[in-house]
C-alpha positions as a printed Julia matrix, in Angstrom:
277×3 Matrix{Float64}:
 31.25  -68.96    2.05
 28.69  -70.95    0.14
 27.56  -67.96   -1.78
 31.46  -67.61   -2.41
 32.24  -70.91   -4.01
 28.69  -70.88   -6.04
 30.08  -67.25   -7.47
 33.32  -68.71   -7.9
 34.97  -68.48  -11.39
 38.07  -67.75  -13.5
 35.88  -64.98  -15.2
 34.46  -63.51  -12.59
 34.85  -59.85  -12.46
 32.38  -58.46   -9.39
 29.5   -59.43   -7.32
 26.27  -57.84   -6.06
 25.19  -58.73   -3.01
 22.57  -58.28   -0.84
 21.68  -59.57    2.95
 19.06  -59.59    5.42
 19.73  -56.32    7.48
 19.3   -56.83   11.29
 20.3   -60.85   11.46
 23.41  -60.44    9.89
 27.07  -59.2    10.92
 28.08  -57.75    7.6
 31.65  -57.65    8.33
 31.7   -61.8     9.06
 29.58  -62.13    5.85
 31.92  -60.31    3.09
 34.68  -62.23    4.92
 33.27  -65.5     4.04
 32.02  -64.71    0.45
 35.68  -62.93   -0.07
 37.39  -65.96    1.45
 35.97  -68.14   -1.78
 36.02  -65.36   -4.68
 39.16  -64.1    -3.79
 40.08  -60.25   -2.98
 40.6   -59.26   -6.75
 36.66  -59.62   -7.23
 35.1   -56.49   -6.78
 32.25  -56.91   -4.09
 29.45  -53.92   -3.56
 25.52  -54.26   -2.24
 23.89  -53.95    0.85
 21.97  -54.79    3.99
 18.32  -54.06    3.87
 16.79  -51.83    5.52
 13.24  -51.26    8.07
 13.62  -47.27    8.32
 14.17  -46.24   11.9
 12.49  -49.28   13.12
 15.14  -52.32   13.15
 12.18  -54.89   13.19
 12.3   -56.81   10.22
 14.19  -57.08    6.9
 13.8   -58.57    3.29
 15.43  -59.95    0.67
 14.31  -62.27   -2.29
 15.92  -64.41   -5.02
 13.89  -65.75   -7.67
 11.03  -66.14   -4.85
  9.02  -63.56   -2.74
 11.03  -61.71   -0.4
 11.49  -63.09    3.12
 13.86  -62.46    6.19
 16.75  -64.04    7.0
 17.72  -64.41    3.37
 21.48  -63.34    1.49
 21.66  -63.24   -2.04
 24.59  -62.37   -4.59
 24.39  -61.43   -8.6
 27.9   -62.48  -10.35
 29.08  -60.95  -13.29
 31.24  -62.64  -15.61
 33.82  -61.92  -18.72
 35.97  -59.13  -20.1
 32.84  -57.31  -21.46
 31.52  -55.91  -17.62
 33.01  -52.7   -16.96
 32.06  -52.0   -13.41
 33.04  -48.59  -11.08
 32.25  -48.21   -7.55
 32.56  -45.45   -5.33
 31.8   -44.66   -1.42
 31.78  -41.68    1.01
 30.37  -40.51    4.08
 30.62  -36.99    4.76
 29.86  -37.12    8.63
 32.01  -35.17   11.1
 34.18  -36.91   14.4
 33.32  -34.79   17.68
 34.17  -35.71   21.37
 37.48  -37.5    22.48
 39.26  -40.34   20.79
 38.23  -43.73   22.63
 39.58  -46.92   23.19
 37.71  -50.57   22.52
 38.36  -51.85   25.58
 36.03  -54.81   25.08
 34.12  -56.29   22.08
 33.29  -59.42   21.02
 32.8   -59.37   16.76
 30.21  -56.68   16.14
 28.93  -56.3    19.7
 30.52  -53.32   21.78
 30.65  -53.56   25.56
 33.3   -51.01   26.8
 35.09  -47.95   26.0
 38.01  -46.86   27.91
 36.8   -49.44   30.27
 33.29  -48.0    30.76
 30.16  -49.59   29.66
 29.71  -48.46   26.21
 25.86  -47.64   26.16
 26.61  -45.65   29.37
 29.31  -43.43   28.09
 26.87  -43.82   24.63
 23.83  -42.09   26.27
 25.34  -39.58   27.83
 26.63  -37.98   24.58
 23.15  -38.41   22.6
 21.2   -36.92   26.1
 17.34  -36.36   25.58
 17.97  -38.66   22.02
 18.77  -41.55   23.89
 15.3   -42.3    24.77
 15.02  -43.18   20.97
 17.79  -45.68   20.91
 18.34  -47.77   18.44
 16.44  -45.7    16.16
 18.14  -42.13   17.41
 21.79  -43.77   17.18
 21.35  -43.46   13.14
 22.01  -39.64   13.23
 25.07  -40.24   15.76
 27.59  -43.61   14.07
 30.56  -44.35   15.26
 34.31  -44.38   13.38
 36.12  -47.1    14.23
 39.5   -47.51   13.42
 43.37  -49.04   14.18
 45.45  -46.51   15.75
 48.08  -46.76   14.15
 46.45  -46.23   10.56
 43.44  -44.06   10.73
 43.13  -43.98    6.78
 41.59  -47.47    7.68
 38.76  -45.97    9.38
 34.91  -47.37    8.79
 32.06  -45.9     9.94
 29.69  -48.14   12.11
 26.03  -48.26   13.06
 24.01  -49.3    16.03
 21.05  -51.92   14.79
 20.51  -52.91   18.32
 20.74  -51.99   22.63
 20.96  -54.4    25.21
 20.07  -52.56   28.0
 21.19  -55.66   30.61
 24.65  -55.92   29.84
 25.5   -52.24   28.86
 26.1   -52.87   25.21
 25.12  -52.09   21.66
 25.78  -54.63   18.53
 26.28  -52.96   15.36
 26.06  -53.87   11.89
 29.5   -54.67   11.57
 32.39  -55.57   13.39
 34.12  -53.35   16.09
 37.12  -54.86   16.9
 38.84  -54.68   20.47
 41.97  -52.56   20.79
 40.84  -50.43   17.64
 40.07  -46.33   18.61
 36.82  -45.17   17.95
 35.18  -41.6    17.85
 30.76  -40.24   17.97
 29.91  -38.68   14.6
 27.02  -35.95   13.5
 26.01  -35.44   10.36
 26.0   -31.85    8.52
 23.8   -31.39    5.82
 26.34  -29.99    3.22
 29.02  -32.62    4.1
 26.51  -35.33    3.23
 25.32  -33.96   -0.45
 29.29  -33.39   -0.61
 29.65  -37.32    0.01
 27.23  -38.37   -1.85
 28.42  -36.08   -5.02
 32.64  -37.56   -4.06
 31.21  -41.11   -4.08
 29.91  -40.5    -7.86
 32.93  -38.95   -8.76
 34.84  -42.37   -7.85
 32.49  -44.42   -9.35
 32.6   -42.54  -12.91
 35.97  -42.47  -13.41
 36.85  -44.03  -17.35
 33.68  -45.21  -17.86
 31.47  -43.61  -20.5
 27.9   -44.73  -22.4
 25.16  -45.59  -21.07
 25.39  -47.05  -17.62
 23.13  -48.46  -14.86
 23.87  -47.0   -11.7
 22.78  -48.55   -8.11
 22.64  -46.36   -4.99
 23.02  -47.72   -2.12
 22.16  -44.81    0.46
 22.37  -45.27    4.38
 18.62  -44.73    6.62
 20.56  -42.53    9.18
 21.35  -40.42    5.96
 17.64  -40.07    4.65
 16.46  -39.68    8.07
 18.99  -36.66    8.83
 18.6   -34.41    5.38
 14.59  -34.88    5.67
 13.06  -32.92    2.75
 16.41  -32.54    1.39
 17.54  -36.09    0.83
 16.71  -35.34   -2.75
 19.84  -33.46   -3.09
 21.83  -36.21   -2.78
 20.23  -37.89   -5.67
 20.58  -34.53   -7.63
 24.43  -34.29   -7.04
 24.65  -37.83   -8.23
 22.97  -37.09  -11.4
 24.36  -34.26  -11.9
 28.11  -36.42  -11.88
 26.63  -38.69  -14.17
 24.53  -37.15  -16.68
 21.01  -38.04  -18.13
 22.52  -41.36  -19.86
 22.8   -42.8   -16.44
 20.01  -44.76  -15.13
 19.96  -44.69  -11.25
 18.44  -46.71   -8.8
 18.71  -47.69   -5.3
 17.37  -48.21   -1.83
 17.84  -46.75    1.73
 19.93  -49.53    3.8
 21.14  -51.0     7.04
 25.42  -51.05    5.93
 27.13  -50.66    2.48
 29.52  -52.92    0.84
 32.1   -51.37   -0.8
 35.68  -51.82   -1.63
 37.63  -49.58    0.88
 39.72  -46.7    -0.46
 42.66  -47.47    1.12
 43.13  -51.07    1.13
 41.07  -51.76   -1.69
 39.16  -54.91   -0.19
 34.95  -55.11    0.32
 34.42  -54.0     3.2
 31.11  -53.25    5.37
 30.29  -49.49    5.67
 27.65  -47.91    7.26
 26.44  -44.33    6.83
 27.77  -43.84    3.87
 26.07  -43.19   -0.1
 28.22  -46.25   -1.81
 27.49  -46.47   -5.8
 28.15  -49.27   -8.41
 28.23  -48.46  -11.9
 27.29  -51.22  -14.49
 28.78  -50.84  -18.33
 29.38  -52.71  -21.51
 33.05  -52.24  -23.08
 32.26  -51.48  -26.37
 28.55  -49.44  -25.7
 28.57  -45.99  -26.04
């Protein structure tokens, strides 16, 4: 909320923001900044990310990086043109499941079994690499009644005493939810739709951030570059890209246009100048 009301401003058009990735429940923390900027402002970023290791995470502001930290970038006037875009590409498997109990973005039961029980069994010999293994297996989360309001949700951490997993965003009880896998094609497919909504009626040159999921890199291996390539290949060579590999995504969602946390998915802001070309 603080970051909110320093962002604050009649002119403001979007913010960047980044967080600390495994101290953090993303969902709580684009609440708060949204609860101050209002939900007109576009909000994108990210969580930072340790690779498969969930130790420790980074972020800096005009200092040297340290954990712990959350940082935001404003951008102000009519002269920002900004696009966003964010997809997934992952594919449901296994049963529909209820959230039988959850507390904010810590998971303790589905359909009334513990949920690291039911968890394990799916993922099998995998589940001896837990949390690491749980980025190639997230979990959609959704209300029943409107599935279109589905967000996909990652596991940053186990706790093996009371059966449950906390994730990097919230998983709220009463909401379905459903194991995903990842298949190579439908992630460079993602990764190429998210570009596609980011690009729309923007032209010139452009900086364009990436903000890619771990459990993404770590699935396509060798062939992570391809995601990059269908990106480019959206955009064209006047598009500068960068990025980094993250813990959740912050995006606004598609279908009720408000910031939301996302996890496993490429997300992609576009910066521009009305008036550049």
């Amino acid at each position: 909320m603080e970051i909110g009301k320093q962002l604050k401003a009649t002119d403001l058009k979007t913010a960047f923001l980044l967080s600390d990735g495994t101290r953090v429940n993303g969902s709580e923390l684009i609440r708060g900044v949204r609860s101050c900027t209002g939900n007109d402002v576009v909000i994108t970023g990210g969580l930072a990310g340790d690779g498969p290791r969930f130790g420790t995470t980074y972020v800096g502001l005009n200092s040297a990086p340290r954990p712990g930290r959350i940082a935001a970038v404003g951008f102000y006037g009519d002269a920002i043109q900004v696009g966003h875009g964010s997809a997934g590409g992952w594919d449901v498997f296994g049963p529909k499941r209820r959230i039988t109990r959850s507390k904010g973005n810590v998971l303790y039961e589905l359909d009334g079994e513990p949920a690291l029980d039911l968890y394990k069994r799916y993922l099998g010999e995998d589940a001896k690499g837990l949390p690491g293994s749980a980025l190639l297996f997230p979990l959609k989360v959704f209300p029943s009644a409107n599935p279109d309001e589905a967000l996909t949700r990652t596991i940053v951490a186990v706790d093996e005493k009371h059966r449950a997993m906390t994730f990097a965003g919230d998983v709220p009880e009463g909401y379905s939810a459903q194991l995903m896998r990842g298949n190579f094609d439908r992630l460079v497919e993602g990764a190429a739709d998210a570009a596609h909504q980011a690009a729309t009626h923007m032209s010139g040159d452009r900086v364009t951030v990436l903000v890619n999921c771990i459990g993404r890199k770590l699935l396509l291996g060798q062939r992570i570059c391809e995601e990059v390539e269908a990106v480019q290949d959206v955009f064209g060579e006047r598009a500068m890209l960068t990025g980094f590999y993250s813990y959740g995504e912050v995006s606004p969602h598609a279908a009720t246009r408000c910031a939301e946390l996302h996890n496993q998915t490429m997300t992609i802001t576009v910066f521009g100048e009305r008036g550049r070309a």
